[in-house]
C-alpha positions in Angstrom: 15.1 117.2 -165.1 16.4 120.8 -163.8 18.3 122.7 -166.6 21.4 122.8 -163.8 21.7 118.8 -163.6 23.3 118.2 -167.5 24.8 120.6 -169.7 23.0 121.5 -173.4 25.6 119.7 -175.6 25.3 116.5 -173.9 22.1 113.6 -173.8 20.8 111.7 -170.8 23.0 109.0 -172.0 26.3 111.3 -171.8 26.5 111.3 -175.5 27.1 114.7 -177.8 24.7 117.4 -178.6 26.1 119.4 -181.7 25.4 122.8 -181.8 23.9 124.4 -184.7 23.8 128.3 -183.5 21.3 130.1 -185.8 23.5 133.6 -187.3 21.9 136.8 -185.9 23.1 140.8 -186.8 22.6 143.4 -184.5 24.3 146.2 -182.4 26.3 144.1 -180.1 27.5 141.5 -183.4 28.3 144.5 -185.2 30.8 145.9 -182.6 31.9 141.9 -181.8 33.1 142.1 -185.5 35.1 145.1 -185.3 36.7 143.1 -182.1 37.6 140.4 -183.9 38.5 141.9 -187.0 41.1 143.7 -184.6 42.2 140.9 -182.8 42.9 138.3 -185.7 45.1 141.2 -188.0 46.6 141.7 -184.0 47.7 137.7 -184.1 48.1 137.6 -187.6 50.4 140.5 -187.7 51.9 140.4 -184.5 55.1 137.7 -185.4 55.4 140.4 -188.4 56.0 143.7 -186.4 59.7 144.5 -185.1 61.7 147.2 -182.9 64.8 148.3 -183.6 64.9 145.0 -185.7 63.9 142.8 -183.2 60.2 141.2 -182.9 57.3 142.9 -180.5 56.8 139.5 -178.7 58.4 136.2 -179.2 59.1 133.3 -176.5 61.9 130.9 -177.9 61.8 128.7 -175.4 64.4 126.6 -177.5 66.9 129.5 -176.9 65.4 130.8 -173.4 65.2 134.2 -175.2 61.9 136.2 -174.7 61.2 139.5 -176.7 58.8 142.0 -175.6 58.9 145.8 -177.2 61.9 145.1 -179.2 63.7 143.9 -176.0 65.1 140.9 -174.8 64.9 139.1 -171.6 66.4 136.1 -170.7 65.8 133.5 -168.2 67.7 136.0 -165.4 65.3 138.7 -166.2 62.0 136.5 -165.3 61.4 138.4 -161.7 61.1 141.1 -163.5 58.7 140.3 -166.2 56.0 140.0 -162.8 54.8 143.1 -164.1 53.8 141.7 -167.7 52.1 138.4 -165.9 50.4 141.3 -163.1 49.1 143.4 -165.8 47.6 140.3 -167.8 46.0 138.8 -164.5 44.4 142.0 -163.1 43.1 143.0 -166.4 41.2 140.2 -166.6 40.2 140.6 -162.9 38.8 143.8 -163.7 37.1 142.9 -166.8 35.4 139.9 -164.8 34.7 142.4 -162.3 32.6 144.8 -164.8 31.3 142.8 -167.7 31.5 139.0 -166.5 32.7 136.6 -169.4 32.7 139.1 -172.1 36.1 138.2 -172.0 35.3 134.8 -173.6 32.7 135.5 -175.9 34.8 139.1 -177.1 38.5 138.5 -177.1 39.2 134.4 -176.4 41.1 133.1 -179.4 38.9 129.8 -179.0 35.8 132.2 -179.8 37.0 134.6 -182.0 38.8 132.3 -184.7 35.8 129.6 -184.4 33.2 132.4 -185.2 34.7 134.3 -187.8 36.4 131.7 -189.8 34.9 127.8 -189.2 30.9 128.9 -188.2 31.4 131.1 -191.4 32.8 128.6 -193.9 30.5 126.4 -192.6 27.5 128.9 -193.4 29.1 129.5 -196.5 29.1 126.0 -197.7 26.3 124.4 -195.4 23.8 126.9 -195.3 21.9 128.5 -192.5 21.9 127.1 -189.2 18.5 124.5 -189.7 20.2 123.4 -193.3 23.6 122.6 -191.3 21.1 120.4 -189.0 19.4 118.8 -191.5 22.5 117.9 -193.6 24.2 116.5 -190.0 21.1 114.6 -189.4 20.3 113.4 -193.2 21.9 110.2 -195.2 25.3 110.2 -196.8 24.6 111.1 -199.9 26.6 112.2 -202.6 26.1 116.2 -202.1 27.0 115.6 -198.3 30.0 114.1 -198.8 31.3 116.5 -201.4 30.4 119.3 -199.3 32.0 117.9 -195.9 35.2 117.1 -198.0 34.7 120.8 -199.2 34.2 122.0 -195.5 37.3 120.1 -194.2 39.8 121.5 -196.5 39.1 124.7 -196.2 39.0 123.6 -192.3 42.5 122.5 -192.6 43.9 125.8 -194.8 42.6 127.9 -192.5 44.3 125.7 -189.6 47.3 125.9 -191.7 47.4 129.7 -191.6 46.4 129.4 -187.6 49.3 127.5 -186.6 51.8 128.9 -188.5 51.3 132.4 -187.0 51.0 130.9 -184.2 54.2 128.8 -183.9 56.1 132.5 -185.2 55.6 133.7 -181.8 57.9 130.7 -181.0 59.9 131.2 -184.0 60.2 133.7 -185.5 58.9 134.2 -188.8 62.4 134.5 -190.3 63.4 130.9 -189.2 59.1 129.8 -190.0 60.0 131.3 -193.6 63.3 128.9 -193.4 61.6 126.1 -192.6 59.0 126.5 -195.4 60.6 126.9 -198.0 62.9 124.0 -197.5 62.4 120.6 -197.2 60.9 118.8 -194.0 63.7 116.2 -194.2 65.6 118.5 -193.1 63.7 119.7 -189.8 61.7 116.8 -188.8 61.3 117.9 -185.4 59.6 121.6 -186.6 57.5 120.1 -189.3 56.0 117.4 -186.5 55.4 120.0 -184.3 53.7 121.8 -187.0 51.4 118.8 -188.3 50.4 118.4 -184.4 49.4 121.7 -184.5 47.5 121.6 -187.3 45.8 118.5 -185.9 44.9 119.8 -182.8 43.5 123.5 -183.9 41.4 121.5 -186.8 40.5 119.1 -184.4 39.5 122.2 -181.6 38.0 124.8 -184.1 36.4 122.3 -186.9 34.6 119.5 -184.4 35.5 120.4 -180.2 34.6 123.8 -180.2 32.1 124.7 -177.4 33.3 121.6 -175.9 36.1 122.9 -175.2 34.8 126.2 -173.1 32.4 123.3 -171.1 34.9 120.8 -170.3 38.3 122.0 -170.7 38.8 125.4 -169.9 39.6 126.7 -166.4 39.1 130.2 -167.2 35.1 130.1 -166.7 35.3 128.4 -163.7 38.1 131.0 -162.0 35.4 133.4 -163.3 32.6 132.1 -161.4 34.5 133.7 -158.2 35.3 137.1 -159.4 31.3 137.8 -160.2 28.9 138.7 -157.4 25.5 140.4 -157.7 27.0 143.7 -158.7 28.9 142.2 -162.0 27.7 143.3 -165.6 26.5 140.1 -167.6 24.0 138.5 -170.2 20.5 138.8 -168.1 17.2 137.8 -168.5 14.7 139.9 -167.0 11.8 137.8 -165.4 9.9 141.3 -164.5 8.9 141.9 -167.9 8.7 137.5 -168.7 4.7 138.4 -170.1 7.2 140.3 -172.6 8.3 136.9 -174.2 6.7 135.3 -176.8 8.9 132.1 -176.2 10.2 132.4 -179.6 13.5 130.6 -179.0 15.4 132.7 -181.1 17.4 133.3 -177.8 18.1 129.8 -177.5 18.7 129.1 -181.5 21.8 131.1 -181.5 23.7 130.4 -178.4 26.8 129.0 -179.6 26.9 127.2 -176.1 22.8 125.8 -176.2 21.6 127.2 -172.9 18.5 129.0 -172.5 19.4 132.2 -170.6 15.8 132.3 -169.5 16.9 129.8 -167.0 19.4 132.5 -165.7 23.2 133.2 -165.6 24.6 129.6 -166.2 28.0 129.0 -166.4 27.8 128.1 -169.9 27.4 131.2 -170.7 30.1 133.0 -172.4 29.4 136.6 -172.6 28.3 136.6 -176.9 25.4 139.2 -176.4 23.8 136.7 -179.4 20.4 136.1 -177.0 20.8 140.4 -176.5 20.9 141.2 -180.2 18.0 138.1 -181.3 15.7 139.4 -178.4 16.1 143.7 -179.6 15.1 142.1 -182.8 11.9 140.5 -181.6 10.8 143.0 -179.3 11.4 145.9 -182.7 9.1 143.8 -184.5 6.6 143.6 -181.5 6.4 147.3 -180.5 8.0 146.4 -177.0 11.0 148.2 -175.8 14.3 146.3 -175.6 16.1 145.0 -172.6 14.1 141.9 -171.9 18.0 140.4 -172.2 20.0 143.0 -171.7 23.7 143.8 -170.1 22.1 143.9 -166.3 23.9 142.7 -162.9 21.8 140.8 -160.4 20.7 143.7 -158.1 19.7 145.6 -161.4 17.6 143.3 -162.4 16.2 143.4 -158.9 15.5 147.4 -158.8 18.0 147.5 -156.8 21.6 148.9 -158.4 24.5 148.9 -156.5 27.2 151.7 -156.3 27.9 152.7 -160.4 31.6 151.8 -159.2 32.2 149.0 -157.1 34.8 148.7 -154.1 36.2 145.6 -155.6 36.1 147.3 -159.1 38.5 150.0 -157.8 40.8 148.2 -156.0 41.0 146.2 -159.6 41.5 149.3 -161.2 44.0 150.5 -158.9 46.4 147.6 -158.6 46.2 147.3 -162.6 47.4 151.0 -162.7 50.6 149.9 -160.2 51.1 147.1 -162.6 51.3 148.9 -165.9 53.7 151.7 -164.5 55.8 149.0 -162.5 55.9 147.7 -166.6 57.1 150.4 -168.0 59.2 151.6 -165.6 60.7 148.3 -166.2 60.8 148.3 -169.6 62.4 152.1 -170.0 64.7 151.0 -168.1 66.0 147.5 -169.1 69.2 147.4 -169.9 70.7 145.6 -173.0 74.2 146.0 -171.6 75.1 145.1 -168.7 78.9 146.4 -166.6 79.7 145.3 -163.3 83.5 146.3 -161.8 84.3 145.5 -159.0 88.2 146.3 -157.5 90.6 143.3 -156.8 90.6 141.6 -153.6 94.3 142.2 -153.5 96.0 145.2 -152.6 94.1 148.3 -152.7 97.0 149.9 -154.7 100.4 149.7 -155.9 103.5 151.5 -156.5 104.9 150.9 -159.4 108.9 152.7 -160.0 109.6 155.3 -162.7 107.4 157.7 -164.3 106.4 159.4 -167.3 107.4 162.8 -166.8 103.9 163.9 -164.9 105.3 163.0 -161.4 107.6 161.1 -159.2 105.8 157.8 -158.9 102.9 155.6 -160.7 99.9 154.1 -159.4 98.3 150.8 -159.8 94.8 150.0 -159.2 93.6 146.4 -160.1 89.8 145.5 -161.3 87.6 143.1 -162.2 84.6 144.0 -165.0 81.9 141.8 -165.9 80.6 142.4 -169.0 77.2 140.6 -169.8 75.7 141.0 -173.2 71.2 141.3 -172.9 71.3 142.0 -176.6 69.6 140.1 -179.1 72.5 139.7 -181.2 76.7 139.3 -180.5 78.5 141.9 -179.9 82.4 143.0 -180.0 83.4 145.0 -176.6 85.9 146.9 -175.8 87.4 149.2 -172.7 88.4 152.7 -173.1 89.4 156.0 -171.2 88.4 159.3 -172.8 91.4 161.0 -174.4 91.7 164.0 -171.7 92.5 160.9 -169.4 95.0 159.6 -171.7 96.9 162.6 -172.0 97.3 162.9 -168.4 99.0 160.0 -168.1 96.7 157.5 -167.0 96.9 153.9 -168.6 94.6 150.7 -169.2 96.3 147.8 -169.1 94.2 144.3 -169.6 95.5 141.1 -168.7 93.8 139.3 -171.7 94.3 141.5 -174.6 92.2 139.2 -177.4 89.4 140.7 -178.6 86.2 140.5 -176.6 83.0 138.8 -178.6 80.1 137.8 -176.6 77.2 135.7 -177.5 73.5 136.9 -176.7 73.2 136.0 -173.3 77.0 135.7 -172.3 78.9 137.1 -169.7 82.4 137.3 -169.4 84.8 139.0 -166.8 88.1 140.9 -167.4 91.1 141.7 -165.1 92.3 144.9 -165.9 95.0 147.6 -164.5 94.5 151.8 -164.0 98.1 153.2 -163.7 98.6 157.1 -163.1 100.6 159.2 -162.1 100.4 160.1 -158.3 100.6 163.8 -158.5 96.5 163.2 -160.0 95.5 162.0 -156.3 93.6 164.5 -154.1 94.7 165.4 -150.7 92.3 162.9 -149.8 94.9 159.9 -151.9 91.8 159.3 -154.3 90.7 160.1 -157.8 87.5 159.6 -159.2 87.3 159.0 -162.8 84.8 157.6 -166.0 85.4 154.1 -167.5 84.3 153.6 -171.5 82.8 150.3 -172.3 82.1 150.3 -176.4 79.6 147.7 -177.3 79.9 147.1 -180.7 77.3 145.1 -182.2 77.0 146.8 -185.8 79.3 147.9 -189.2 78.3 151.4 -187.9 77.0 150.8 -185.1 77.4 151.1 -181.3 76.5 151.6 -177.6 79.0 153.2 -175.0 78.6 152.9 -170.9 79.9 155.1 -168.6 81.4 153.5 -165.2 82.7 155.4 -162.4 85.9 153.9 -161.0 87.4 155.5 -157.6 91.2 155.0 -158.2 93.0 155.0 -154.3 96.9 155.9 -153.6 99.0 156.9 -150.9 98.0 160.0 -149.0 
């Protein structure tokens, strides 16, 4: 039977293989452990880190309020998160494009959280990968049973810790520290969620685990068409097959079971294990290294491609457009939104009497919409600068209650300019600046300045 008609986890009868990868230190591991390192304090942490008082990322879906950088976006601001999605999808185009599936042996959460937590507990309490074998294998016997127990609950702490940070990115870890300390009674709905996800990251990370990049993961098969023979991966190089000893060691520690003497297989995920376990072989043998080796197909074939290729660029470029677009977009989001628009009524008014400043007053009639993209309410209010007031020129507002709006609420005032007509140009217009406070603080607050064109008789 060809190595292409079943996958390694699986018998002729359809039934599981378990995977026992054997633990292997080299150059590649090493650097893999500073990655992950990385990565987990980046998803441990990440719920933990704020801007201006408000988180670096969270979705609450429950409140359709998504923070990125310390800013909020609501649902009205989705078009123009296209940039964060653009960014994520070519990045990964372009990292397809030069190093294959690095991205899920390297950075995957799947990967990264089974290989330094669960494959390590389970070394820790198992023993080396032919011990975890034999123990799977062997009789129920006392010491196995005390030893999966042991195995489990550490399982389940660290699937404890796991899903907690990961439902603060839904959250919050101000309303996750709530909800812990108190009682479940109390939030039934939150703890279920919790149990489930307890359930099903134990279940993925302790027992599915390279079943899950096989079966259920679409990423490595939207890979499969962004590599061609100029892509970077995990090679074997059959030139220098008198090189191998057939040792296996390549084999014993691929967390997925393939033999990448067979070739690029799409079971492959991109660890560099086979790399570091061959180096180590061929140092003990005199041989140079490279029999696996980072290598695309017309490499391996003496025949390299350009050092950049086409599609690499165009990667490259569009990821470039996508990041600035991004933070274009987020220097200039706006957390306070002011929209006026004049009255569909007359254009202007003349009201009888004066104040002093000239023969007859003007009225101009507006409409502001005022719509709060702030992560927490605010208290608004509309104001002239003083040099206007002195001159005569009054706000008058319809509704005269104080203004509060909700994150995420819009409201829109009528209001009323009136000034003095000697202020109009010879042209019967005057352009002047509208204050909207935002107040959202003891001592703190945000002012935007609108331009209103105020019209009169010539």
């Amino acid at each position: 039977m060809d190595y292409r008609d079943q996958i390694k986890t699986t018998d002729v009868s359809g039934n599981r293989v378990k995977i026992f990868p054997a633990y292997v230190l080299g150059r590649y591991q090493r650097a893999r452990m500073v990655v992950q390192v990385v990565l987990i304090v980046l998803f441990l942490g990440l719920p933990w880190l704020k801007v201006n008082g408000y988180p670096v990322l969270m979705l609450d879906i429950a409140h359709r309020r998504f923070f990125l950088g310390g800013q909020l976006f609501l649902p009205q601001d989705v078009p123009g998160l296209f940039w964060v999605f653009a960014s994520f999808a070519l990045t990964a185009a372009l990292a397809s494009s030069l190093f294959g599936k690095a991205w899920c042996g390297w950075g995957c959460p799947q990967t990264v959280f089974t290989d330094f937590f669960f494959r390590r507990i389970e070394r820790w309490i198992d023993g080396d990968w032919i011990a975890q074998k034999r123990w799977s294998e062997g009789p129920w016997t006392f010491d196995r049973i005390l030893r999966h127990f042991a195995k489990w609950g550490i399982f389940a702490m660290a699937a404890l810790v796991v899903s907690h940070s990961f439902l603060a990115y839904f959250v919050g870890v101000d309303q996750l520290g709530e909800w812990m300390t108190r009682s479940p009674i109390e939030h039934p709905t939150a703890f279920i969620w919790m149990l489930a996800l307890v359930g099903l990251f134990l279940f993925d990370l302790g027992w599915f685990r390279e079943q899950f990049c096989l079966i259920a993961c679409p990423y490595g098969r939207f890979q499969s068409i962004m590599i061609d023979k100029q892509t970077k991966a995990v090679s074997y190089d059959r030139s220098r097959s008198n090189d191998c000893v057939a040792c296996r060691k390549c084999v014993n520690v691929c967390p997925t079971g393939i033999d990448i003497r067979d070739g690029l297989q799409m079971e492959c995920i991109g660890c560099t294990a086979c790399i570091d376990a061959c180096d180590s072989v061929m140092d003990k043998l005199g041989r140079a290294r490279g029999l696996v080796r980072y290598e695309s197909e017309l490499g391996l074939a003496g025949k390299p491609g350009p050092r950049v290729p086409t599609r690499t660029k165009i990667y490259g470029a569009l990821l470039i457009v996508a990041l600035t677009g991004l933070s274009i977009r987020m220097a200039t989001h706006e957390i306070f939104q002011v929209d006026v628009l004049r009255a569909t009524d007359s254009p202007y008014q003349i009201v009888d009497g004066g104040s002093g400043l000239g023969t007859r007053r003007i009225s101009n009639h507006f409409w502001a919409k005022l719509y709060n993209l702030s992560p927490s309410d605010v208290t608004v209010a509309l104001q002239f600068p003083e040099e206007l007031k002195a001159q005569g020129i009054e706000l008058i507002e319809q509704d005269r209650s104080a203004l509060r709006l909700k994150t995420g609420e819009s409201v829109t005032r009528s209001f009323f300019v009136i000034f003095p007509d000697k202020l109009l140009g010879s042209r019967g217009n005057l352009t002047m600046d509208l204050w909207t406070i935002w107040e959202f603080g003891a001592s703190k607050n945000e002012r935007k300045t609108v331009s209103l064109k105020l019209l009169g008789p010539i």
